[in-house]
C-alpha positions as CSV (number, residue, x, y, z in Angstrom):
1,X,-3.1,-22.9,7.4
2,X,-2.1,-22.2,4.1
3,X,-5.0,-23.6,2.0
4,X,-7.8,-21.3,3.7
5,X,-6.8,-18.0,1.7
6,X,-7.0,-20.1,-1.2
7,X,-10.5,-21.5,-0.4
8,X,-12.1,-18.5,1.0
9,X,-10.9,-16.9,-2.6
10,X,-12.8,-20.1,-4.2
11,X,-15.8,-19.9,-3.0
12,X,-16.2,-15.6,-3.4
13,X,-15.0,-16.8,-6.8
14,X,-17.6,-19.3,-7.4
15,X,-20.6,-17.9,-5.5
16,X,-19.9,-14.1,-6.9
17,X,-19.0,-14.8,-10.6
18,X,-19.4,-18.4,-11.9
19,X,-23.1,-18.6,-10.6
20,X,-25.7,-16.6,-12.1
21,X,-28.9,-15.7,-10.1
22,X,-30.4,-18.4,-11.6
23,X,-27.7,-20.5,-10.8
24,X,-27.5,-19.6,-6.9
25,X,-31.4,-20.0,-6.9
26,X,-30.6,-23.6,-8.1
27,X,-27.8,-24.3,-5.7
28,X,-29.5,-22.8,-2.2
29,X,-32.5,-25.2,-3.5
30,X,-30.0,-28.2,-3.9
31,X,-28.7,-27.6,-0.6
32,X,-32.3,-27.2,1.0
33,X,-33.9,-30.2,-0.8
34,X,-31.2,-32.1,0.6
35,X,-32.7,-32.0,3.9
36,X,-34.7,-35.4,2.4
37,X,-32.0,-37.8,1.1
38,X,-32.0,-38.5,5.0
39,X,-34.9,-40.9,4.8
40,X,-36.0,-42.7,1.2
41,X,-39.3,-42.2,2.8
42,X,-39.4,-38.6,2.6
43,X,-40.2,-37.5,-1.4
44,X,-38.4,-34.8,-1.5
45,X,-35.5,-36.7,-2.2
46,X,-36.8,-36.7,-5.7
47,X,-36.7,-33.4,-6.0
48,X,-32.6,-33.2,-4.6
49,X,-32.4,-35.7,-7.2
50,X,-34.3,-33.9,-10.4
51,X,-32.5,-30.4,-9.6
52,X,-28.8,-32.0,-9.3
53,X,-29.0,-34.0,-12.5
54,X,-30.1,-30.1,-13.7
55,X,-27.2,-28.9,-12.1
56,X,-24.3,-31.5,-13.6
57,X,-26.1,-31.3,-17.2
58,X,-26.3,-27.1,-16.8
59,X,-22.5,-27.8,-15.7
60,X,-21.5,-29.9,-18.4
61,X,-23.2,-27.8,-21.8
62,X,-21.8,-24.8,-20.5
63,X,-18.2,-26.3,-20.7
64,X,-19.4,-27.5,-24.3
65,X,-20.5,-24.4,-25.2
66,X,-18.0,-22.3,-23.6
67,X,-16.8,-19.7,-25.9
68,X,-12.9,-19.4,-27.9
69,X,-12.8,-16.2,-28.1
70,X,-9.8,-13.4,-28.3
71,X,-9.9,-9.8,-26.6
72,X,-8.9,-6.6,-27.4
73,X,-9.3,-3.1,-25.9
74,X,-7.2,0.1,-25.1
75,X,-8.3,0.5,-21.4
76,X,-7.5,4.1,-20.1
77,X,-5.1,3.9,-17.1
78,X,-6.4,7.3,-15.1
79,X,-9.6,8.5,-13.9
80,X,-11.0,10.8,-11.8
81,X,-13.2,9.9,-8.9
82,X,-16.8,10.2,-9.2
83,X,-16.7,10.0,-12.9
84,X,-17.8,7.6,-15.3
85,X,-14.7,6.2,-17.6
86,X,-15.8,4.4,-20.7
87,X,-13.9,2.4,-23.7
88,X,-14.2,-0.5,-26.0
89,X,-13.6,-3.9,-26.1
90,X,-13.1,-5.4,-29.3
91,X,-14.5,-9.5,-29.3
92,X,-13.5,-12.0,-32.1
93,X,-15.2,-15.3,-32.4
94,X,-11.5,-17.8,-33.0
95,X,-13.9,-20.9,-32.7
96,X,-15.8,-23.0,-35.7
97,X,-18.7,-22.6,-33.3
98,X,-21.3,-20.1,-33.1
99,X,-21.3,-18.0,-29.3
100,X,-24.0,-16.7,-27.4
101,X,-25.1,-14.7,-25.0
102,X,-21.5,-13.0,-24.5
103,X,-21.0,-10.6,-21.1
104,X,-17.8,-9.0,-19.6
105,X,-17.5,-9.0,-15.9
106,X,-14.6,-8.1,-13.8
107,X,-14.6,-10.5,-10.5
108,X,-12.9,-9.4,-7.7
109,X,-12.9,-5.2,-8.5
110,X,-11.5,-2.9,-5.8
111,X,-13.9,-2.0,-3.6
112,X,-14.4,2.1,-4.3
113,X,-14.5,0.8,-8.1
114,X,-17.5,-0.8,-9.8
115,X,-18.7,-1.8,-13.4
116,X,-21.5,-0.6,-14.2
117,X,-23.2,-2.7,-17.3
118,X,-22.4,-5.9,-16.3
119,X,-25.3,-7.1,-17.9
120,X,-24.8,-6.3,-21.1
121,X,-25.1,-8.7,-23.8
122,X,-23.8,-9.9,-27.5
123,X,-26.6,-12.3,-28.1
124,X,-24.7,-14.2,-31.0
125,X,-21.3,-14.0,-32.4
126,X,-20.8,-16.3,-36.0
127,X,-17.9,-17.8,-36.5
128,X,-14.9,-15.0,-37.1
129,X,-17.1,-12.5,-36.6
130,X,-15.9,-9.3,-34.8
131,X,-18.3,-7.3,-32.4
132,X,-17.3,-4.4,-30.3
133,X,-18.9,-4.0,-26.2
134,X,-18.5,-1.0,-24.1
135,X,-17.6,-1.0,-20.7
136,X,-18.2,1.9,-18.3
137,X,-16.2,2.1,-14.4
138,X,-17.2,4.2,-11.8
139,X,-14.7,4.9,-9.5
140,X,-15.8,6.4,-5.9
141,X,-12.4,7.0,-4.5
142,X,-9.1,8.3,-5.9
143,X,-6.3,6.1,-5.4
144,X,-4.2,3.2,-7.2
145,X,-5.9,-0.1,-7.8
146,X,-4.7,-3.5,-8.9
147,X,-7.6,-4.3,-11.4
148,X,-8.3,-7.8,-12.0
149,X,-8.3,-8.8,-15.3
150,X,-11.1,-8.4,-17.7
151,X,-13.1,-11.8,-18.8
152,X,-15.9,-12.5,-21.6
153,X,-18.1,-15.3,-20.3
154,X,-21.4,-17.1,-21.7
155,X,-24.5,-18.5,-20.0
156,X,-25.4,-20.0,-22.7
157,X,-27.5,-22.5,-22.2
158,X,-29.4,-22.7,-19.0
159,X,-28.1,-19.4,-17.8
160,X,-26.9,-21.0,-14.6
161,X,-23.3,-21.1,-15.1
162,X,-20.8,-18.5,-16.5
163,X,-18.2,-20.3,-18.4
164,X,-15.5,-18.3,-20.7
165,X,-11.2,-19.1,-20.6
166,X,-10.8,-15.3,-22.5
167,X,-9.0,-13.0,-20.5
168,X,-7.3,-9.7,-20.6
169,X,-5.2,-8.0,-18.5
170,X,-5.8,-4.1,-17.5
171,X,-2.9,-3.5,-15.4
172,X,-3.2,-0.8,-12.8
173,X,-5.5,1.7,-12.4
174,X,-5.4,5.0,-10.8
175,X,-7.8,7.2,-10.0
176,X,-7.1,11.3,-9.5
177,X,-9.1,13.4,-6.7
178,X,-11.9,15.0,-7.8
179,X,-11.4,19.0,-7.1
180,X,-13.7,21.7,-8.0
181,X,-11.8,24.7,-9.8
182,X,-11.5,28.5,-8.3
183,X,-11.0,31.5,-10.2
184,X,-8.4,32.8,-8.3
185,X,-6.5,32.8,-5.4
186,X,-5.3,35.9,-3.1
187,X,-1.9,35.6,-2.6
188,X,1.2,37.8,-1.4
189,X,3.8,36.9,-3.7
190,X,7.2,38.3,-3.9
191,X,10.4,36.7,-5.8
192,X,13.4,35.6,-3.5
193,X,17.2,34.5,-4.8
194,X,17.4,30.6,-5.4
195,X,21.0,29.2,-4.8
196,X,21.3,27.4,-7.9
197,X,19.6,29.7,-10.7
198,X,16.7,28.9,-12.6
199,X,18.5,26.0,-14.8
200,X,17.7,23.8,-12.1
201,X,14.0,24.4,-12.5
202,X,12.8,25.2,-15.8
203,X,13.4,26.3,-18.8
204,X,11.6,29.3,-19.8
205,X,10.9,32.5,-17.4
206,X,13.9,34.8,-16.6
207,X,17.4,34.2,-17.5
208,X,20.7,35.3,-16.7
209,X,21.2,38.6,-17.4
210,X,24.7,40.1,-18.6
211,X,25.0,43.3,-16.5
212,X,28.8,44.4,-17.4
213,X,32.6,43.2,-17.2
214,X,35.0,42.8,-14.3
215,X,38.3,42.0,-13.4
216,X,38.8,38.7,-12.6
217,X,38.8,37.2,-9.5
218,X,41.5,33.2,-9.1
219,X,38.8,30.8,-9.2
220,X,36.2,31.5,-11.3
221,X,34.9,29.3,-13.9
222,X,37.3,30.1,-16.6
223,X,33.3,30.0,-19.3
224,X,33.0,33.6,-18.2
225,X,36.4,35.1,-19.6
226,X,35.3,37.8,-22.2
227,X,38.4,37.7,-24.6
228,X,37.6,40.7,-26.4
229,X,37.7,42.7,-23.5
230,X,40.8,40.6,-22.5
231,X,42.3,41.7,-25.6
232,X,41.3,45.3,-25.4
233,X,42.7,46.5,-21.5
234,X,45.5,44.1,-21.3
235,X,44.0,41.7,-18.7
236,X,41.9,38.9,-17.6
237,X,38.2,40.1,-17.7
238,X,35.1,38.2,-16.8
239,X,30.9,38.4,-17.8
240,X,28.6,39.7,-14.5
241,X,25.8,38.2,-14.4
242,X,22.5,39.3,-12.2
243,X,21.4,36.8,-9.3
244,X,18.7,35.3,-10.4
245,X,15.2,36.0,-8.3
246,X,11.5,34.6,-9.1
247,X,8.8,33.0,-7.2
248,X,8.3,29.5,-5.2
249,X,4.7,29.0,-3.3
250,X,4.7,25.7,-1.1
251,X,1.4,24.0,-0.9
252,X,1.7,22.1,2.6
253,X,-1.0,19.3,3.1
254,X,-2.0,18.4,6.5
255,X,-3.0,14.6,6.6
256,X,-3.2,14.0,10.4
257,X,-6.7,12.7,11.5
258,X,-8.8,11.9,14.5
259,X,-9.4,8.3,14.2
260,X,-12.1,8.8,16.4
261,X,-14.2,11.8,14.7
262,X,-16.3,10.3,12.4
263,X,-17.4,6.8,14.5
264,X,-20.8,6.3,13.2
265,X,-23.0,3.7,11.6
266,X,-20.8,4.5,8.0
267,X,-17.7,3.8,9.7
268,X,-19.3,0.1,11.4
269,X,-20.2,-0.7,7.8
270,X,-17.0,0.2,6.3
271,X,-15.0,-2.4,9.4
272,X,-17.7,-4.9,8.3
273,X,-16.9,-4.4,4.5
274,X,-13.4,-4.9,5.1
275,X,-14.0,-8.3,6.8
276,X,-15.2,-9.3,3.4
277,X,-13.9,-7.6,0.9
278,X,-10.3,-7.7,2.4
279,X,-8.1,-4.4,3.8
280,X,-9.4,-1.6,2.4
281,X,-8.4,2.3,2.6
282,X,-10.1,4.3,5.1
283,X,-12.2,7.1,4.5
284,X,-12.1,10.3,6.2
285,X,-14.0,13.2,4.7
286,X,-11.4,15.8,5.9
287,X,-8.7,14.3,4.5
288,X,-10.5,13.7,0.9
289,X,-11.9,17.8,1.3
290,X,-8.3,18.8,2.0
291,X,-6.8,17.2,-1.0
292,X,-9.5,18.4,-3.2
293,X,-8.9,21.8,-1.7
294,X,-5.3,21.6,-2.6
295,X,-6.0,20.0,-6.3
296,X,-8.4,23.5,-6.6
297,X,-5.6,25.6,-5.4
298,X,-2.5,23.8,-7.7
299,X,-4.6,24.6,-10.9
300,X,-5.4,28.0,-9.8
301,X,-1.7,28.3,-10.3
302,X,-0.8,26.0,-12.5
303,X,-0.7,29.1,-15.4
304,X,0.8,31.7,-13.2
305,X,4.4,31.9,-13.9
306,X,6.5,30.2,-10.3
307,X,7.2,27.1,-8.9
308,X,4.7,25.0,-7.0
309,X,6.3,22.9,-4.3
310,X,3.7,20.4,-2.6
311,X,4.6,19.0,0.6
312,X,2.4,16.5,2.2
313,X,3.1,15.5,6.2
314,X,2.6,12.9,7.2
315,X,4.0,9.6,8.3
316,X,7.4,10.8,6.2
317,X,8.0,14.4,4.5
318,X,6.7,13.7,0.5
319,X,7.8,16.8,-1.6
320,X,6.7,17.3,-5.0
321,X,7.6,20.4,-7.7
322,X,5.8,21.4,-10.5
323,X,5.4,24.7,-12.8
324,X,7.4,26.3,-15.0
325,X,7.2,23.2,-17.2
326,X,9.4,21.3,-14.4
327,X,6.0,18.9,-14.3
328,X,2.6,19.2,-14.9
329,X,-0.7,19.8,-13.2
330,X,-1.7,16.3,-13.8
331,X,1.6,15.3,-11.8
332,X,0.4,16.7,-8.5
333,X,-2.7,15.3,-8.9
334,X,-1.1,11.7,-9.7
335,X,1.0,12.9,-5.9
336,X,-2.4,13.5,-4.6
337,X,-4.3,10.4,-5.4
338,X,-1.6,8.0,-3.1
339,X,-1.8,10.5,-0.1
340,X,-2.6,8.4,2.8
341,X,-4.2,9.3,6.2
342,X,-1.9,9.6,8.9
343,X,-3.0,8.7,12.5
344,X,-0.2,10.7,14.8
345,X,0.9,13.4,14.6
346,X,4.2,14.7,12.8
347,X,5.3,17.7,12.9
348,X,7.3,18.0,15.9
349,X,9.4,15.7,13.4
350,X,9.0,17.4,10.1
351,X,9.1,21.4,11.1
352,X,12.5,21.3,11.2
353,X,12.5,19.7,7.7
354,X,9.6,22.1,6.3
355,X,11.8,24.8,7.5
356,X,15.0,24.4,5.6
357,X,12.8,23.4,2.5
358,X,11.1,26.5,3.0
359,X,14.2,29.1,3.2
360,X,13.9,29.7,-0.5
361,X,9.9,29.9,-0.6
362,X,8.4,33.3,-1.6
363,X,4.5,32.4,0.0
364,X,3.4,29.1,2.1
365,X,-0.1,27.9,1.9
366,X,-1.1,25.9,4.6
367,X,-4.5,23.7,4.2
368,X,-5.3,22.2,7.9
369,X,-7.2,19.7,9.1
370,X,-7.3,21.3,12.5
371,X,-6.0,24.0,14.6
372,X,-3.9,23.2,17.6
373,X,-0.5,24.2,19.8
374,X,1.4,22.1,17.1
375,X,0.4,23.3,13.9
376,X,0.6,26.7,15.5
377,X,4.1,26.4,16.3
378,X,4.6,25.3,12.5
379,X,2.7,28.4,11.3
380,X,5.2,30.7,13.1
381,X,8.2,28.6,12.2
382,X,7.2,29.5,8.4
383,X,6.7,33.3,9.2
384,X,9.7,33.4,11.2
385,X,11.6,32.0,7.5
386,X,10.7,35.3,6.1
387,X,7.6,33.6,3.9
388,X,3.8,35.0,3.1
389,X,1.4,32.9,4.5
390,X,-2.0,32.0,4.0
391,X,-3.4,29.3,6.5
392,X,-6.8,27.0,5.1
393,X,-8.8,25.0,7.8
394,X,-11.1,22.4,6.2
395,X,-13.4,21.1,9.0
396,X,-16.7,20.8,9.9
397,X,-17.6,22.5,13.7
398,X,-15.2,23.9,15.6
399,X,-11.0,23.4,16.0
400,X,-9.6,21.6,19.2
401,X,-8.2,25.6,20.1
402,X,-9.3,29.1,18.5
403,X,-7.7,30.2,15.7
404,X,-9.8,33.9,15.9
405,X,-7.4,35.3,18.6
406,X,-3.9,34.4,17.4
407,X,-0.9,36.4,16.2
408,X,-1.8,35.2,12.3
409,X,-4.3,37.2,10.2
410,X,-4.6,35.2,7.3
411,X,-6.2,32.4,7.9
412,X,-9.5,30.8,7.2
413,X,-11.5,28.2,7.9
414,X,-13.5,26.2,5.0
415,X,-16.7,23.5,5.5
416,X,-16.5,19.8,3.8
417,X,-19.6,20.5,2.1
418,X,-18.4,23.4,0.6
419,X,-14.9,22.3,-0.8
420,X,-17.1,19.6,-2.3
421,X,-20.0,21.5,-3.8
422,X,-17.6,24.1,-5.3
423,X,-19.4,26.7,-3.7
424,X,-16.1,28.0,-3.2
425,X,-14.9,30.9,-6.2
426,X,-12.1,32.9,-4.5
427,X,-9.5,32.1,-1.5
């Protein structure tokens, strides 16, 4: 039925925002004190009577006294999870009446995002006056959030009602991973030919470099004549250049999960949550390690002079470049903060893709969920492409099969706790 969304969005409305504590104090002991209009016999219908005649005055002087204000603030649009994000809002009384008691709240926030002074307070605003109110966010978990927009309310007088039409939109809001940094990074890194040149990726490192004339050869690009020489032996001579060779490292992200590891109590609240609060974004603890893990690694890099290809598998192949001034380190962690979990497995699908992305890639670092047959088989596919490989596992326990006797030597395997204690200085 098509009026139930809108209804069940009502009453959240009204029962989470329009009433105060005060106010839902009042209403439960409406409802309750009902119980007695049964019967004139009963008194207590005196009481229903007394505290609903509170209710429609209480309801009626807060839409006198509602405030006309205007808003303005310069809300930031990124954050990083687990940190506190505050700015100003700017208030200006447009009314001929004095305000009071002025708070901000933010009804209907994300669910991994909360505000955390609510209960501040402008006790009076004159007539044009001006007054400035911060408001602090805490955001739990990265990711890109519709926020609702921002309102100025007053409770003025009974403090049973929050009444206020001034509203101001703060668009989208997204929040980066948190990582912990690492001073450095043990890596084999050698420089490979790019088809292409180094145009097509930056614009600073090694050039072109003239290495001598020679004849010339139908079909080249008539840019490299050199007409002096031309000029000087009688015939058509061209500029050699030297191929051009550097560095490309491929951060691959592993964001298949068991659906079915972490069933506990945490997971029952989070279903229950999502029954109220609406679809949500899972939390899986590997997943948010990895990604951390792989934001630590990225800046370990980010001033090293080559390429930084992410790759993220998952439902579909999403590849991202950076370095080199191609894009910036807060790029890859914008990438990072929309990775989503993904609950089959794909890479029987996207080896063969990884594979010719990878023909041109120096060094591959590989940060796992797991260890199994499949990602095996990846591992080798990358070796077999003639790149250095360094293989991260971030999990807690042991991997469904042993990495310890493989063919690989380089690779690792890392706890949750500490990727997210940063207890972690050198890979």
């Amino acid at each position: 039925m098509a009026y139930r969304p809108y209804t069940i969005r009502f009453f959240k409305y009204y029962w989470h925002f329009k009433l105060t504590p005060a106010g839902k104090c009042l209403l439960a002991s409406i409802i309750f004190s009902g119980v007695g209009t049964v019967s004139v016999q009963v008194p207590i219908y005196q009481i229903f009577f007394a505290l609903l005649s509170l209710y429609i005055v209480a309801w009626w002087a807060g839409l006198f006294f509602r405030p006309r204000v205007s808003l303005m603030a310069n809300a930031p649009l990124q954050i990083i999870a687990g940190k506190v994000i505050a700015f100003d809002l700017t208030i200006e009384n447009e009314s001929r009446r004095t305000c009071h008691d002025l708070m901000v709240g933010l009804f209907g926030l994300p669910l991994f995002v909360q505000h955390l002074n609510p209960a501040d307070c402008i006790s009076v605003l004159h007539p044009g006056e001006k007054a400035t109110m911060t408001v602090r966010l805490l955001a739990s978990r990265r990711g890109i959030y519709e926020m609702p927009p921002l309102s100025l309310h007053s409770t003025f007088p009974f403090n049973l009602f929050r009444n206020g039409s001034a509203k101001l939109k703060t668009g989208t809001l997204m929040v980066l991973p948190d990582y912990r940094p690492i001073s450095s990074i043990e890596l084999e890194i050698g420089n490979r030919y790019q088809p292409g040149g180094i145009a097509l990726t930056s614009h600073i490192g090694e050039s072109a470099e003239y290495i001598g004339n020679r004849d010339y050869i139908p079909g080249e690009p008539a840019r490299r004549f050199d007409f002096r020489s031309w000029a000087r032996v009688g015939k058509p001579v061209v500029r050699e250049y030297q191929e051009e060779y550097y560095c490309r490292v491929a951060l691959i992200l592993d964001t298949c999960v068991d659906r079915y590891q972490n069933w506990n109590r945490d997971r029952i609240r989070a279903i229950a949550r999502r029954l109220w609060y609406g679809k949500q974004p899972e939390i899986f603890p590997e997943l948010e390690a990895g990604i951390s893990l792989v934001a630590s690694v990225a800046q370990a890099m980010a001033a090293g002079e080559y390429i930084i290809d992410l790759f993220a598998a998952g439902a579909e192949l999403h590849a991202f470049r950076s370095g080199r001034h191609t894009a910036h380190f807060e790029n890859v962690l914008g990438i990072l903060s929309c990775v989503d979990a993904c609950k089959t497995s794909p890479f029987e699908e996207l080896t063969s893709q990884l594979v010719d992305e990878l023909a041109n890639v120096s060094t591959a670092v590989c940060v796992f969920l797991d260890w199994d047959d499949i990602r095996r088989r990846l591992v080798r596919s990358i070796v077999e492409s003639g790149c250095e490989l360094k293989v991260l596992i971030v999990r807690d326990g042991p991997t469904s099969e042993s990495f310890l006797a493989d063919e690989f030597d380089n690779i690792s395997q890392l706890s949750i706790t500490d990727v997210k204690e940063g207890t972690i200085d050198v890979l």
